[in-house]
C-alpha positions in Angstrom: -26.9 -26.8 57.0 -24.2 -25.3 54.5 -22.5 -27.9 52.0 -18.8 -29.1 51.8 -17.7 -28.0 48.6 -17.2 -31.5 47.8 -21.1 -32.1 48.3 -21.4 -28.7 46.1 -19.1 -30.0 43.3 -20.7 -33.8 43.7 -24.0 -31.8 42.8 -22.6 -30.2 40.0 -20.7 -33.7 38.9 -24.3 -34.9 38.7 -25.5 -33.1 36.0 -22.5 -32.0 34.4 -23.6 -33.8 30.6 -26.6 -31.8 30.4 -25.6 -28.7 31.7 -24.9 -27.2 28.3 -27.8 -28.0 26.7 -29.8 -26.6 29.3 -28.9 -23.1 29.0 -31.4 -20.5 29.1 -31.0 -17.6 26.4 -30.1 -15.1 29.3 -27.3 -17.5 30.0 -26.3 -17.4 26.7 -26.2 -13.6 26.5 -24.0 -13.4 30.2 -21.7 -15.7 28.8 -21.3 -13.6 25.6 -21.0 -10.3 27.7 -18.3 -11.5 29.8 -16.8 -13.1 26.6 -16.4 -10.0 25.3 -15.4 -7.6 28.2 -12.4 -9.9 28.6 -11.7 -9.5 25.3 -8.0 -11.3 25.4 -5.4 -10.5 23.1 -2.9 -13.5 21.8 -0.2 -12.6 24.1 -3.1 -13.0 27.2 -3.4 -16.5 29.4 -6.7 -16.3 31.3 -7.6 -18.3 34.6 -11.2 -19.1 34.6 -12.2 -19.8 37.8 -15.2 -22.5 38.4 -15.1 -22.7 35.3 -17.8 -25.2 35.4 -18.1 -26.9 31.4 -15.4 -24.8 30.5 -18.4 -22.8 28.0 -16.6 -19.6 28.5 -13.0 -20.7 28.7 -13.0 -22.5 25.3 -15.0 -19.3 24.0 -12.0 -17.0 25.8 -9.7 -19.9 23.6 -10.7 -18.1 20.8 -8.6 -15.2 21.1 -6.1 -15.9 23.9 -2.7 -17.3 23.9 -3.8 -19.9 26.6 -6.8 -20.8 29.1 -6.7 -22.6 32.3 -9.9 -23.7 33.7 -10.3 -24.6 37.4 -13.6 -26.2 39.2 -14.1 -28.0 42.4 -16.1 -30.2 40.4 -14.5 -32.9 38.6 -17.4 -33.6 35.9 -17.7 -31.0 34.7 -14.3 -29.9 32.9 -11.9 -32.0 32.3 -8.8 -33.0 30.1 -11.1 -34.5 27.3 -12.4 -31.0 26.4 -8.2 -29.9 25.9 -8.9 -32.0 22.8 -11.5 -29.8 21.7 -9.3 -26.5 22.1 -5.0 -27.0 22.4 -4.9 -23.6 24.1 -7.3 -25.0 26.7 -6.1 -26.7 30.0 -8.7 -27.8 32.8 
């Protein structure tokens, strides 16, 4: 039977703490490619949809005028990680 998304996001809300830590190298080096195919200038605000931990938006924060980050899943972005990056919303 297909999930709600809120029994998709709940599933992500689950592990959300160790999702980072368990990327794979090939997740590293996706997250890098589409890092730098966006390549966004200062001027740029980027929507990151499901935007999951927010690994590539506060990466994207590095070069763009402003990030918003967006996920059905409430644990795993959220306002704490603004803290980490002030061009970063979730």
């Amino acid at each position: 039977m297909k999930q709600s998304i809120e029994e998709h996001a709940a599933r992500f809300d689950g592990n959300a703490d160790e999702y980072d830590e368990s990327k794979s190298e090939e997740y590293r080096a996706c997250a890098s490619l589409v890092v730098d195919h966006a390549a966004p200038g200062a001027d740029d605000v980027v929507l990151d949809l499901g935007t999951g931990t927010g690994a590539i938006a506060l990466a994207l924060a590095e070069d763009a005028g402003r990030v918003e980050g967006r996920d059905s899943s409430e644990g795993t972005a959220g306002p704490e990680k603004c803290l980490l990056e002030p061009s970063v919303c979730f």
